[in-house]
C-alpha positions as CSV (number, residue, x, y, z in Angstrom):
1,X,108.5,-81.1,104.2
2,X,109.5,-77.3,105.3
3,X,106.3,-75.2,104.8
4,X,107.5,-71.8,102.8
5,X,107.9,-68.9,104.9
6,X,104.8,-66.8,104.7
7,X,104.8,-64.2,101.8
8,X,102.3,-60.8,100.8
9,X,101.3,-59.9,97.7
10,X,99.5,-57.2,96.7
11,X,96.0,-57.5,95.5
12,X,93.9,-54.8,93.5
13,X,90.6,-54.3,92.3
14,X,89.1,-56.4,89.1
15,X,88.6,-53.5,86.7
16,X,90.0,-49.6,86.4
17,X,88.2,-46.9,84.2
18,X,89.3,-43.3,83.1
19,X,88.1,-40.9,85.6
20,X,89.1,-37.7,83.7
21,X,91.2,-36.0,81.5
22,X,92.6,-32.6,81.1
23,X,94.2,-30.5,78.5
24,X,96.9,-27.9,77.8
25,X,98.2,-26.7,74.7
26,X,100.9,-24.3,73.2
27,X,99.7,-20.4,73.4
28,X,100.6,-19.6,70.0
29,X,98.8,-20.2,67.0
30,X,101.0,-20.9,64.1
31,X,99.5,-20.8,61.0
32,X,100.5,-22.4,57.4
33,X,101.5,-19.3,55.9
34,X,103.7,-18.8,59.0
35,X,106.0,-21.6,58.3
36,X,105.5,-22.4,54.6
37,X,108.3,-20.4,53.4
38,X,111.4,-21.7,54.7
39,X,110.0,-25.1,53.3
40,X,108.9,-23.7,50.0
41,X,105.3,-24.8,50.4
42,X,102.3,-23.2,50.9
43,X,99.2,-23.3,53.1
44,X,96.9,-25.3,50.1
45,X,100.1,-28.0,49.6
46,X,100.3,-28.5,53.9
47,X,96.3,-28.7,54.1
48,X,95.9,-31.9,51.1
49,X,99.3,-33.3,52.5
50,X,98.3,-33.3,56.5
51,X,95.2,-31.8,56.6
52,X,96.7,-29.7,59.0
53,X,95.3,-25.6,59.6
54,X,97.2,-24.6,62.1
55,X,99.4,-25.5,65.1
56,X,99.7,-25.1,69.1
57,X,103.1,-23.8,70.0
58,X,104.3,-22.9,73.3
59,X,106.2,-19.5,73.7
60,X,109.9,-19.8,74.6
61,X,109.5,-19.6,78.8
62,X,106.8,-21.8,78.8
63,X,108.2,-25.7,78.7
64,X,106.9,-29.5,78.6
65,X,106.5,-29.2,81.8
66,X,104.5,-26.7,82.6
67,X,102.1,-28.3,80.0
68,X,102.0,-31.1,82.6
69,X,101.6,-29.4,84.8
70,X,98.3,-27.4,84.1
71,X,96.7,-30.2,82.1
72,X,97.2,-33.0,85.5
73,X,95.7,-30.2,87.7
74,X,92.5,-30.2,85.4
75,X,92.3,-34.1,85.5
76,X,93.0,-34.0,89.4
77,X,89.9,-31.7,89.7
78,X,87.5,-33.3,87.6
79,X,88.4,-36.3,89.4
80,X,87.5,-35.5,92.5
81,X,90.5,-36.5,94.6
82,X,93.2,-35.3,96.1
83,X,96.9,-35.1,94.8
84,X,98.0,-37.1,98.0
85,X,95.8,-40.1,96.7
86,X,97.7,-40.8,93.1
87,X,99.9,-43.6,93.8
88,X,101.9,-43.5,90.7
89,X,103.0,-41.1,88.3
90,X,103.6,-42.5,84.2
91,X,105.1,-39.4,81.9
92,X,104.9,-40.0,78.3
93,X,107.6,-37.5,76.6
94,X,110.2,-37.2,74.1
95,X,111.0,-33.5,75.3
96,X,111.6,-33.3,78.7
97,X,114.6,-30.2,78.8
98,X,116.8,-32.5,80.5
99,X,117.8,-36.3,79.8
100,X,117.6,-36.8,83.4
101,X,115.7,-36.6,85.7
102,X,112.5,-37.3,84.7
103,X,110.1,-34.9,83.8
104,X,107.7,-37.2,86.1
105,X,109.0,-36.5,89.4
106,X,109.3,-32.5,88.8
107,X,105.8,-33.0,88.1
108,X,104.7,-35.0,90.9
109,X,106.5,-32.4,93.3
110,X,104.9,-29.7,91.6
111,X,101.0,-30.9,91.8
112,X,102.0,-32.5,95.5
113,X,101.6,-36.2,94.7
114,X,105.2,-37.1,96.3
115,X,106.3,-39.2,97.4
116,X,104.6,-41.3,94.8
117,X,106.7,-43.4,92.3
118,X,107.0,-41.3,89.3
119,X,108.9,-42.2,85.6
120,X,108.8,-41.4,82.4
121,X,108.2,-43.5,79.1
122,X,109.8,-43.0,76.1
123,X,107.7,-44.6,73.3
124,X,106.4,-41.5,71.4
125,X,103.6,-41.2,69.9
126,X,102.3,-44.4,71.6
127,X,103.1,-43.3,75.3
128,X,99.8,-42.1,75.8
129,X,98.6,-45.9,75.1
130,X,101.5,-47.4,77.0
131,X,100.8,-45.4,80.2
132,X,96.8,-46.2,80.2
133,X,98.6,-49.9,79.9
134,X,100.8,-49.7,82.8
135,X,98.3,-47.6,84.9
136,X,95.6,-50.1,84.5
137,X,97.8,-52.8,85.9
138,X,99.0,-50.8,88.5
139,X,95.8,-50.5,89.9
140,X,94.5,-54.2,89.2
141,X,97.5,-55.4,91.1
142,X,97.1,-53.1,93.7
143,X,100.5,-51.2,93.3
144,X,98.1,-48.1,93.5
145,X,95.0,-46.5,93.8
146,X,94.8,-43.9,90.9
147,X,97.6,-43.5,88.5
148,X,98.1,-40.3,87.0
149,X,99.0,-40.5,83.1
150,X,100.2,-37.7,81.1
151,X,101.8,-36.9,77.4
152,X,103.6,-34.0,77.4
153,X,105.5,-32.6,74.9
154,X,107.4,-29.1,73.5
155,X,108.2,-30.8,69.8
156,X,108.4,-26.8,68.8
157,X,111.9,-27.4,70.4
158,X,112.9,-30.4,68.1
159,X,111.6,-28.7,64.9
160,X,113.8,-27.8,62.0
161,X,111.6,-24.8,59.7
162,X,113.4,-25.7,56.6
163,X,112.6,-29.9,56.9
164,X,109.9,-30.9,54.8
165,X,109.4,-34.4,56.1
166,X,107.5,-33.6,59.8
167,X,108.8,-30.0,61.4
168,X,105.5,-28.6,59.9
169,X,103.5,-31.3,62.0
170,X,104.5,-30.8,65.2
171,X,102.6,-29.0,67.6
172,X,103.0,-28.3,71.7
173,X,100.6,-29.6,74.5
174,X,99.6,-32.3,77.3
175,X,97.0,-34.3,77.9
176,X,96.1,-35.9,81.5
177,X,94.5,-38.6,82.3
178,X,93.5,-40.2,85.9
179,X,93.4,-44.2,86.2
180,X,91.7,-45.4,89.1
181,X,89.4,-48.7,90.2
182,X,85.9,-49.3,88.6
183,X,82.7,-51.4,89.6
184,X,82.7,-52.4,85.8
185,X,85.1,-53.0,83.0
186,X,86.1,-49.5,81.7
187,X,89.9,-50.3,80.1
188,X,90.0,-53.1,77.7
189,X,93.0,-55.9,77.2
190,X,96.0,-53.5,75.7
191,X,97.6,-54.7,72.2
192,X,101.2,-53.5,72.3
193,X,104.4,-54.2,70.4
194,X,107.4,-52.4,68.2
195,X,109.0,-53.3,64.9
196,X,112.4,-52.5,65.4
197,X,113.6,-52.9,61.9
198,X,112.2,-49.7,60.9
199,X,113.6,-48.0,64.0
200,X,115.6,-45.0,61.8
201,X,111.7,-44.4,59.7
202,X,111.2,-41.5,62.6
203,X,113.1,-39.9,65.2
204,X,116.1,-37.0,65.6
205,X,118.2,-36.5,62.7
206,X,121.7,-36.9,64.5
207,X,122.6,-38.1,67.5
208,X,123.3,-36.2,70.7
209,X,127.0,-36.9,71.0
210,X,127.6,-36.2,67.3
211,X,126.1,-33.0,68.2
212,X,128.6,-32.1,70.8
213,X,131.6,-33.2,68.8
214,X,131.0,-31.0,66.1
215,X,130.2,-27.1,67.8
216,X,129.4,-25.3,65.2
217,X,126.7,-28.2,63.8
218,X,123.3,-27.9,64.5
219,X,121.1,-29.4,67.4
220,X,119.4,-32.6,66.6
221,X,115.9,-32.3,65.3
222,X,113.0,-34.3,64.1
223,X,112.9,-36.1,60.7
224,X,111.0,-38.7,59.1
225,X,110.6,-41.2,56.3
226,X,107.4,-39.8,55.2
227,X,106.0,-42.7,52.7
228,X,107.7,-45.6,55.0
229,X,105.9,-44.5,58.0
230,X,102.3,-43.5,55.9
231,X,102.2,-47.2,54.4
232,X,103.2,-48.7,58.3
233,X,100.5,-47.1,60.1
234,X,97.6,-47.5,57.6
235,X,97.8,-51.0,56.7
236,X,99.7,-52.1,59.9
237,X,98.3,-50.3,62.4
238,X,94.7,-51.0,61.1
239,X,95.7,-54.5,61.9
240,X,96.5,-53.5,65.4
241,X,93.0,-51.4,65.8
242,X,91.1,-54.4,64.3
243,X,93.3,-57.1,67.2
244,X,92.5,-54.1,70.2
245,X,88.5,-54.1,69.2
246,X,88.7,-58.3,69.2
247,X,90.2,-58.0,72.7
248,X,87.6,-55.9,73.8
249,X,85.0,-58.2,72.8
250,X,83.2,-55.5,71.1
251,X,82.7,-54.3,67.1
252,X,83.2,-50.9,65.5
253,X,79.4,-50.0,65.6
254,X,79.5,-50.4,69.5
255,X,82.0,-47.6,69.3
256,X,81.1,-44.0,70.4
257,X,84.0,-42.6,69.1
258,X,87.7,-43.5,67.2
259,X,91.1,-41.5,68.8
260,X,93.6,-42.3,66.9
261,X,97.2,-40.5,67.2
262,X,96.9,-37.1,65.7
263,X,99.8,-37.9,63.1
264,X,97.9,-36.8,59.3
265,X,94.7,-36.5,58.3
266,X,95.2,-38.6,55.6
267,X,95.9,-41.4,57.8
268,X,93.3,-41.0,60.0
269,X,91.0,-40.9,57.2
270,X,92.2,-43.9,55.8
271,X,92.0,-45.9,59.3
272,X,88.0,-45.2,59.7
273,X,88.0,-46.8,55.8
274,X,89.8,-50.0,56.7
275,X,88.1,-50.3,60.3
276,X,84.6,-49.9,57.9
277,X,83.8,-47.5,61.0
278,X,80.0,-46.3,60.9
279,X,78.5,-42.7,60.4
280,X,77.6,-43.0,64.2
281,X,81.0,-43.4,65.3
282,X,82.9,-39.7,65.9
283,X,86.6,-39.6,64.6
284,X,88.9,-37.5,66.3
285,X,90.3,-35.3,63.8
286,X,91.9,-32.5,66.4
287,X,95.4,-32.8,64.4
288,X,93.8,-29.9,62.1
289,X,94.3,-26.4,64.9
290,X,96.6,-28.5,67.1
291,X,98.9,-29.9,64.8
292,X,100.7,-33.5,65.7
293,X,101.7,-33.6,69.4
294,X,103.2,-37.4,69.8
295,X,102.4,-38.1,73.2
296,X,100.0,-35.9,74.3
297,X,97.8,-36.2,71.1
298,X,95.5,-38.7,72.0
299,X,94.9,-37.3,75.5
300,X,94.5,-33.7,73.7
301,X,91.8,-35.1,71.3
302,X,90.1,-37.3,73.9
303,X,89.5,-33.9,76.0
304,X,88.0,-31.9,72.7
305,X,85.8,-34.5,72.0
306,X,84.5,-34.5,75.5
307,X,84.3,-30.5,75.3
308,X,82.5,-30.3,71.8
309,X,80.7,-34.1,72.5
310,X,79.4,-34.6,75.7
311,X,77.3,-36.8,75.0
312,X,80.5,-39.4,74.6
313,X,80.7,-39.4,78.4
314,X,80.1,-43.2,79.3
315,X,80.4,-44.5,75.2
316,X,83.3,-46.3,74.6
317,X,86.3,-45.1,72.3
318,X,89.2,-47.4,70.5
319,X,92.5,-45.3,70.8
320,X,95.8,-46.2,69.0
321,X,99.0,-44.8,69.7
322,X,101.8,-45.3,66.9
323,X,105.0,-43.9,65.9
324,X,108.7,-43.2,66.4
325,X,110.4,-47.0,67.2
326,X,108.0,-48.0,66.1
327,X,106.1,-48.8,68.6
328,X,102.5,-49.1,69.3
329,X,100.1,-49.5,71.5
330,X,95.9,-49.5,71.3
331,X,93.3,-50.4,73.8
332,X,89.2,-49.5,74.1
333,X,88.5,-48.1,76.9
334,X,85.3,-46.1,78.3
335,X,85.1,-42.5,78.1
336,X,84.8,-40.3,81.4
Protein backbone atom coordinates (compact mmCIF):
# COMPACT_ATOMS: atom_id res chain seq x y z
CA UNK A 1 0.00 0.00 0.00
CA UNK A 2 1.27 3.67 -1.10
CA UNK A 3 2.21 5.56 2.14
CA UNK A 4 0.45 9.25 1.88
CA UNK A 5 2.83 11.89 0.92
CA UNK A 6 4.02 13.66 4.07
CA UNK A 7 1.69 16.64 5.17
CA UNK A 8 2.18 19.87 8.02
CA UNK A 9 -0.31 21.05 10.01
CA UNK A 10 -0.22 23.66 12.18
CA UNK A 11 -0.17 23.17 15.89
CA UNK A 12 -0.89 25.92 18.70
CA UNK A 13 -0.87 26.23 22.21
CA UNK A 14 -3.75 24.40 24.62
CA UNK A 15 -5.30 27.56 25.99
CA UNK A 16 -5.45 31.64 25.01
CA UNK A 17 -6.42 34.42 27.51
CA UNK A 18 -7.18 38.21 27.07
CA UNK A 19 -4.10 40.04 27.48
CA UNK A 20 -5.68 43.59 27.38
CA UNK A 21 -8.16 45.79 26.24
CA UNK A 22 -8.44 49.30 25.16
CA UNK A 23 -10.96 51.96 24.67
CA UNK A 24 -12.09 54.83 22.50
CA UNK A 25 -15.29 56.65 22.36
CA UNK A 26 -17.14 59.48 20.49
CA UNK A 27 -15.88 63.13 21.69
CA UNK A 28 -19.20 64.49 22.02
CA UNK A 29 -21.49 64.09 24.76
CA UNK A 30 -25.08 64.04 23.65
CA UNK A 31 -27.45 64.44 26.05
CA UNK A 32 -31.41 63.48 26.27
CA UNK A 33 -32.59 66.80 26.03
CA UNK A 34 -30.35 67.12 22.86
CA UNK A 35 -32.18 64.67 20.85
CA UNK A 36 -35.65 64.32 22.48
CA UNK A 37 -37.36 66.78 20.37
CA UNK A 38 -37.35 65.61 16.95
CA UNK A 39 -38.72 62.30 18.56
CA UNK A 40 -41.24 64.10 20.82
CA UNK A 41 -39.84 62.54 24.03
CA UNK A 42 -38.14 63.79 26.73
CA UNK A 43 -35.11 63.01 28.89
CA UNK A 44 -37.49 61.21 31.98
CA UNK A 45 -39.45 58.96 28.98
CA UNK A 46 -35.61 57.92 27.37
CA UNK A 47 -34.12 57.27 31.04
CA UNK A 48 -37.27 54.53 32.27
CA UNK A 49 -37.37 53.30 28.56
CA UNK A 50 -33.29 52.57 28.07
CA UNK A 51 -31.91 53.75 31.04
CA UNK A 52 -29.89 55.63 28.94
CA UNK A 53 -28.18 59.48 30.23
CA UNK A 54 -26.27 60.35 27.67
CA UNK A 55 -24.41 59.20 24.55
CA UNK A 56 -20.69 59.10 22.98
CA UNK A 57 -20.75 60.58 19.54
CA UNK A 58 -17.89 61.17 17.32
CA UNK A 59 -17.65 64.65 15.54
CA UNK A 60 -18.03 64.60 11.75
CA UNK A 61 -13.90 64.19 10.75
CA UNK A 62 -13.48 61.71 13.15
CA UNK A 63 -14.62 58.09 11.63
CA UNK A 64 -14.85 54.15 12.77
CA UNK A 65 -11.77 53.97 12.03
CA UNK A 66 -9.98 56.13 13.85
CA UNK A 67 -11.89 54.66 16.83
CA UNK A 68 -9.87 51.59 15.94
CA UNK A 69 -7.34 52.91 15.61
CA UNK A 70 -6.69 54.60 19.06
CA UNK A 71 -8.45 51.99 21.16
CA UNK A 72 -5.89 48.84 19.32
CA UNK A 73 -2.88 51.08 20.11
CA UNK A 74 -3.99 51.07 23.97
CA UNK A 75 -4.44 47.22 23.94
CA UNK A 76 -1.01 46.84 21.93
CA UNK A 77 0.63 48.77 24.87
CA UNK A 78 -0.82 47.27 27.75
CA UNK A 79 0.08 44.14 26.15
CA UNK A 80 3.42 44.38 25.98
CA UNK A 81 4.21 43.41 22.35
CA UNK A 82 4.86 44.72 19.41
CA UNK A 83 2.49 45.43 16.42
CA UNK A 84 4.83 43.16 14.17
CA UNK A 85 3.84 40.14 16.55
CA UNK A 86 -0.24 40.15 15.87
CA UNK A 87 -0.77 37.52 13.45
CA UNK A 88 -4.32 38.22 12.70
CA UNK A 89 -6.52 41.08 12.61
CA UNK A 90 -10.72 40.27 13.30
CA UNK A 91 -12.88 43.79 12.80
CA UNK A 92 -16.25 43.73 14.25
CA UNK A 93 -18.32 46.65 12.42
CA UNK A 94 -21.41 47.58 10.81
CA UNK A 95 -19.97 51.14 9.76
CA UNK A 96 -16.99 50.89 8.06
CA UNK A 97 -17.32 54.28 5.40
CA UNK A 98 -16.86 52.04 2.68
CA UNK A 99 -18.48 48.45 1.80
CA UNK A 100 -15.11 47.41 0.65
CA UNK A 101 -12.32 47.10 1.76
CA UNK A 102 -12.33 46.24 5.00
CA UNK A 103 -11.95 48.45 7.71
CA UNK A 104 -9.48 45.64 9.10
CA UNK A 105 -6.70 46.06 6.73
CA UNK A 106 -6.68 50.13 6.85
CA UNK A 107 -6.28 49.33 10.38
CA UNK A 108 -3.63 46.85 10.37
CA UNK A 109 -1.59 49.31 8.00
CA UNK A 110 -2.16 52.04 10.25
CA UNK A 111 -0.91 50.37 13.75
CA UNK A 112 1.89 48.44 11.49
CA UNK A 113 0.74 44.86 11.99
CA UNK A 114 0.91 44.13 7.99
CA UNK A 115 1.22 41.98 6.48
CA UNK A 116 -1.01 40.10 8.84
CA UNK A 117 -4.36 38.63 7.65
CA UNK A 118 -6.91 41.15 8.41
CA UNK A 119 -11.17 40.91 7.85
CA UNK A 120 -13.88 42.18 9.08
CA UNK A 121 -17.13 40.50 10.65
CA UNK A 122 -20.41 41.54 10.19
CA UNK A 123 -22.57 40.16 13.05
CA UNK A 124 -23.40 43.33 15.05
CA UNK A 125 -23.84 43.54 18.21
CA UNK A 126 -22.39 39.97 18.71
CA UNK A 127 -18.96 40.68 16.71
CA UNK A 128 -17.27 41.40 19.71
CA UNK A 129 -18.14 37.66 20.93
CA UNK A 130 -17.56 36.20 17.51
CA UNK A 131 -14.05 37.68 17.14
CA UNK A 132 -12.88 36.46 20.89
CA UNK A 133 -14.32 33.04 19.11
CA UNK A 134 -12.34 33.09 16.08
CA UNK A 135 -9.21 34.63 17.83
CA UNK A 136 -9.13 31.93 20.37
CA UNK A 137 -8.95 29.36 17.68
CA UNK A 138 -6.53 31.08 15.79
CA UNK A 139 -4.20 30.85 18.31
CA UNK A 140 -4.99 27.12 19.57
CA UNK A 141 -4.42 25.99 16.01
CA UNK A 142 -1.50 27.85 15.65
CA UNK A 143 -2.63 30.18 12.73
CA UNK A 144 -1.22 32.91 15.10
CA UNK A 145 0.36 34.14 17.94
CA UNK A 146 -1.84 37.09 19.26
CA UNK A 147 -4.99 38.08 17.41
CA UNK A 148 -6.00 41.52 17.68
CA UNK A 149 -9.93 41.92 18.04
CA UNK A 150 -11.71 45.10 17.73
CA UNK A 151 -15.57 46.55 17.60
CA UNK A 152 -15.69 49.62 16.02
CA UNK A 153 -18.39 51.54 15.19
CA UNK A 154 -19.72 55.36 14.03
CA UNK A 155 -23.72 54.26 14.43
CA UNK A 156 -24.04 58.33 14.79
CA UNK A 157 -23.77 57.87 10.95
CA UNK A 158 -26.74 55.33 10.64
CA UNK A 159 -29.07 57.39 13.01
CA UNK A 160 -32.28 58.86 11.99
CA UNK A 161 -33.25 61.91 14.92
CA UNK A 162 -36.88 61.62 14.22
CA UNK A 163 -37.00 57.36 14.67
CA UNK A 164 -38.31 56.36 17.89
CA UNK A 165 -37.46 52.74 17.73
CA UNK A 166 -33.27 52.78 18.38
CA UNK A 167 -31.69 56.23 16.72
CA UNK A 168 -31.72 57.55 20.41
CA UNK A 169 -29.55 54.41 21.42
CA UNK A 170 -26.77 54.47 19.47
CA UNK A 171 -23.62 55.76 20.51
CA UNK A 172 -19.88 55.95 18.78
CA UNK A 173 -16.70 54.05 20.09
CA UNK A 174 -14.21 50.91 19.91
CA UNK A 175 -13.14 48.54 22.01
CA UNK A 176 -9.70 46.37 21.55
CA UNK A 177 -8.91 43.45 22.66
CA UNK A 178 -5.52 41.34 22.32
CA UNK A 179 -5.78 37.30 22.16
CA UNK A 180 -2.79 35.59 22.71
CA UNK A 181 -1.54 31.86 24.34
CA UNK A 182 -1.99 31.23 28.11
CA UNK A 183 -0.38 28.67 30.67
CA UNK A 184 -4.05 28.23 31.88
CA UNK A 185 -7.52 28.24 30.55
CA UNK A 186 -8.52 31.91 30.21
CA UNK A 187 -11.33 31.73 27.19
CA UNK A 188 -14.11 29.34 27.72
CA UNK A 189 -16.00 27.01 25.01
CA UNK A 190 -17.95 29.82 22.80
CA UNK A 191 -21.94 29.33 22.44
CA UNK A 192 -22.85 30.85 18.99
CA UNK A 193 -25.76 30.76 16.61
CA UNK A 194 -28.56 33.09 14.62
CA UNK A 195 -32.27 32.90 14.20
CA UNK A 196 -32.72 33.94 10.87
CA UNK A 197 -36.52 34.11 10.90
CA UNK A 198 -36.44 37.32 12.78
CA UNK A 199 -33.69 38.67 10.50
CA UNK A 200 -35.87 42.08 9.50
CA UNK A 201 -36.56 42.58 13.87
CA UNK A 202 -33.18 44.96 13.51
CA UNK A 203 -31.17 46.39 10.91
CA UNK A 204 -31.26 49.51 8.08
CA UNK A 205 -34.58 50.63 7.12
CA UNK A 206 -34.11 50.33 3.23
CA UNK A 207 -31.72 48.85 1.32
CA UNK A 208 -28.74 50.39 -0.36
CA UNK A 209 -29.78 49.99 -3.97
CA UNK A 210 -33.26 51.25 -3.19
CA UNK A 211 -31.45 54.13 -1.97
CA UNK A 212 -29.68 54.90 -5.11
CA UNK A 213 -32.68 54.44 -7.33
CA UNK A 214 -34.67 56.93 -5.69
CA UNK A 215 -32.18 60.45 -5.42
CA UNK A 216 -34.07 62.47 -3.62
CA UNK A 217 -34.90 59.54 -0.78
CA UNK A 218 -33.16 59.38 2.20
CA UNK A 219 -29.98 57.31 3.24
CA UNK A 220 -30.67 54.07 4.91
CA UNK A 221 -30.67 54.21 8.68
CA UNK A 222 -31.14 52.11 11.71
CA UNK A 223 -34.56 50.80 12.86
CA UNK A 224 -35.90 48.21 15.04
CA UNK A 225 -38.82 46.15 16.25
CA UNK A 226 -38.57 47.34 19.67
CA UNK A 227 -40.90 44.66 21.69
CA UNK A 228 -39.74 41.63 19.17
CA UNK A 229 -36.16 42.15 19.93
CA UNK A 230 -36.84 43.08 24.04
CA UNK A 231 -38.80 39.58 24.46
CA UNK A 232 -35.74 37.67 22.17
CA UNK A 233 -32.97 38.77 24.12
CA UNK A 234 -34.35 38.38 27.67
CA UNK A 235 -35.81 35.13 27.60
CA UNK A 236 -33.67 33.73 24.74
CA UNK A 237 -30.56 35.06 25.31
CA UNK A 238 -30.77 34.16 29.04
CA UNK A 239 -30.90 30.68 27.72
CA UNK A 240 -27.77 31.31 25.75
CA UNK A 241 -25.89 32.93 29.07
CA UNK A 242 -27.16 30.07 31.21
CA UNK A 243 -25.63 27.21 28.04
CA UNK A 244 -22.03 29.62 27.91
CA UNK A 245 -21.69 29.35 31.95
CA UNK A 246 -22.42 25.27 31.60
CA UNK A 247 -19.65 25.24 29.02
CA UNK A 248 -17.39 26.91 31.19
CA UNK A 249 -17.88 24.53 33.85
CA UNK A 250 -18.40 27.25 36.24
CA UNK A 251 -21.74 28.84 38.14
CA UNK A 252 -22.88 32.48 38.43
CA UNK A 253 -21.39 33.01 41.97
CA UNK A 254 -17.89 32.09 40.56
CA UNK A 255 -18.40 35.15 38.40
CA UNK A 256 -16.45 38.44 39.04
CA UNK A 257 -18.42 40.23 36.77
CA UNK A 258 -21.58 40.02 33.96
CA UNK A 259 -20.81 42.06 30.29
CA UNK A 260 -23.54 41.80 28.54
CA UNK A 261 -24.13 43.95 25.21
CA UNK A 262 -24.90 47.46 26.17
CA UNK A 263 -28.40 47.33 24.22
CA UNK A 264 -31.11 48.73 27.34
CA UNK A 265 -30.97 48.81 30.72
CA UNK A 266 -33.98 47.24 31.05
CA UNK A 267 -32.63 44.23 29.57
CA UNK A 268 -29.66 44.05 31.22
CA UNK A 269 -31.53 44.25 34.35
CA UNK A 270 -33.70 41.67 33.51
CA UNK A 271 -30.74 39.14 32.42
CA UNK A 272 -28.87 39.42 36.07
CA UNK A 273 -32.83 38.34 37.31
CA UNK A 274 -33.04 35.22 35.17
CA UNK A 275 -29.20 34.30 35.56
CA UNK A 276 -30.24 34.66 39.66
CA UNK A 277 -26.76 36.52 39.48
CA UNK A 278 -25.31 37.36 43.17
CA UNK A 279 -24.72 40.84 44.92
CA UNK A 280 -20.98 39.87 44.49
CA UNK A 281 -21.07 39.65 40.88
CA UNK A 282 -20.56 43.50 39.12
CA UNK A 283 -22.94 44.11 36.07
CA UNK A 284 -21.74 46.13 33.44
CA UNK A 285 -24.25 48.82 33.06
CA UNK A 286 -21.86 51.42 30.77
CA UNK A 287 -24.90 51.73 28.17
CA UNK A 288 -26.07 54.76 30.68
CA UNK A 289 -23.04 57.81 29.39
CA UNK A 290 -22.12 55.77 26.35
CA UNK A 291 -25.20 54.87 24.89
CA UNK A 292 -25.54 51.38 22.76
CA UNK A 293 -22.45 50.86 20.55
CA UNK A 294 -23.19 47.23 18.79
CA UNK A 295 -19.85 45.97 18.39
CA UNK A 296 -17.73 47.79 20.42
CA UNK A 297 -20.04 47.74 23.47
CA UNK A 298 -18.88 44.88 25.19
CA UNK A 299 -15.10 45.72 24.72
CA UNK A 300 -16.06 49.47 25.87
CA UNK A 301 -17.73 48.16 29.12
CA UNK A 302 -15.04 45.46 29.76
CA UNK A 303 -12.41 48.42 29.79
CA UNK A 304 -14.63 50.74 32.38
CA UNK A 305 -15.04 48.02 34.54
CA UNK A 306 -11.25 47.44 34.60
CA UNK A 307 -10.78 51.40 35.01
CA UNK A 308 -13.39 51.90 37.91
CA UNK A 309 -12.78 47.84 39.23
CA UNK A 310 -9.45 46.74 39.28
CA UNK A 311 -9.76 44.44 41.41
CA UNK A 312 -11.65 42.31 38.44
CA UNK A 313 -8.14 41.85 36.94
CA UNK A 314 -7.73 37.85 36.96
CA UNK A 315 -11.88 37.15 38.03
CA UNK A 316 -13.68 35.79 35.46
CA UNK A 317 -16.61 37.63 33.41
CA UNK A 318 -19.57 35.91 31.23
CA UNK A 319 -20.06 38.24 28.16
CA UNK A 320 -23.00 37.96 25.56
CA UNK A 321 -23.14 39.54 22.38
CA UNK A 322 -26.73 39.68 20.70
CA UNK A 323 -28.44 41.56 18.12
CA UNK A 324 -29.12 42.54 14.49
CA UNK A 325 -29.47 38.92 12.45
CA UNK A 326 -29.93 37.78 15.06
CA UNK A 327 -27.12 36.47 15.96
CA UNK A 328 -25.38 35.70 19.07
CA UNK A 329 -22.60 34.81 20.51
CA UNK A 330 -21.39 34.35 24.54
CA UNK A 331 -18.34 32.85 26.13
CA UNK A 332 -16.54 33.35 29.91
CA UNK A 333 -13.51 34.21 29.63
CA UNK A 334 -10.86 35.68 32.30
CA UNK A 335 -10.38 39.23 32.71
CA UNK A 336 -6.83 40.94 31.99
Amino acid sequence: MTQPTPLHQSVGVPFTRIYAVGAARGDITVTNDDIAGPIDSSDEWIRQRTGVITRKRASSDVHAIDLAEAASREAIDKAGISPSQIGAVIVSTISNSVQTPSLAALLADRIGATPAPAYDVSAACAGYTYGIAQADAFVRAGLAEYVLVVGAEKLSDFAKPTDRTISFLLGDGAGAAIVGPSDTPGIAATVWGSDGSKWDAVGMDRPFKEAFDDPDGEFPTLRQEGQTVFRWAVWEMAKVAQQALDAAGVTSDQLAAFIPHQANMRIIDEFAKQLKLPESVIVARDIATTGNTSAASIPLATHRLLEEHPELSGGLALQIGFGAGLVFGAQVVRLP
